[in-house]
C-alpha positions, 0 to 999 in steps of 0.5 A: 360232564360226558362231553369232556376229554380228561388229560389223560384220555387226550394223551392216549389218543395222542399216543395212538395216532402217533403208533399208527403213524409209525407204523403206516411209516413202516409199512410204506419203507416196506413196499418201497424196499420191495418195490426196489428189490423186485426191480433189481432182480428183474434187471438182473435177470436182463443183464446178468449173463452180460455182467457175469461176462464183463466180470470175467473178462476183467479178471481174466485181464487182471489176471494176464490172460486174455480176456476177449473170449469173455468180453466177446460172450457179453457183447453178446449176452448184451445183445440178446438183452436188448433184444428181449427188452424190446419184445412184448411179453404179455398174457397173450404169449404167456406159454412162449415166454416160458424158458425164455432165460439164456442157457446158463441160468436154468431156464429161467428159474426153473432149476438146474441146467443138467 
């Protein structure tokens, strides 16, 4: 009869829509590591003068020495963060956003500073 599934034929269909399955999976955990990982570097770039300023500061103070220099220059790293999260950055003023990142990071990806 041509309407008829065999064992096997059911099987492999089974088989099928269990790989595709799997792989849907996949490419789902995919999208959301990426989807992390996109907002972890944007958060970086934000705040990353500010950690890398705290840091030194607590091994400066770890270390014995005095750590208010550093902790001053997070503050205000800190500072300019807030500041540049709360200006909008559009399409409109695309071509001021470019270089907008602190002095110590390159200009924003660019490449070195000197």
């Amino acid at each position: 009869m041509p309407g008829r599934i065999s064992t096997y034929q059911r099987e492999q269909m089974s088989y099928q829509a269990k790989r595709t399955q799997r792989g849907q999976g996949m490419t789902e955990y995919v999208i959301i590591v990426a989807l992390v990982a996109i907002g972890a570097i944007a958060v970086y770039q934000l705040f990353g003068d500010t950690v890398r300023n705290q840091t030194a500061a607590i091994a400066q103070e770890l270390a014995g020495t005095n750590g208010t220099g550093a902790r001053n220059s997070a503050q205000t790293a800190a500072n300019a963060a807030a500041t540049d999260a709360g200006t909008n950055h559009n399409l409109s003023n695309y071509t001021n956003n470019v270089g907008r990142g602190s002095a110590g990071d390159g200009g924003g990806g660019g490449g070195g500073g000197n």
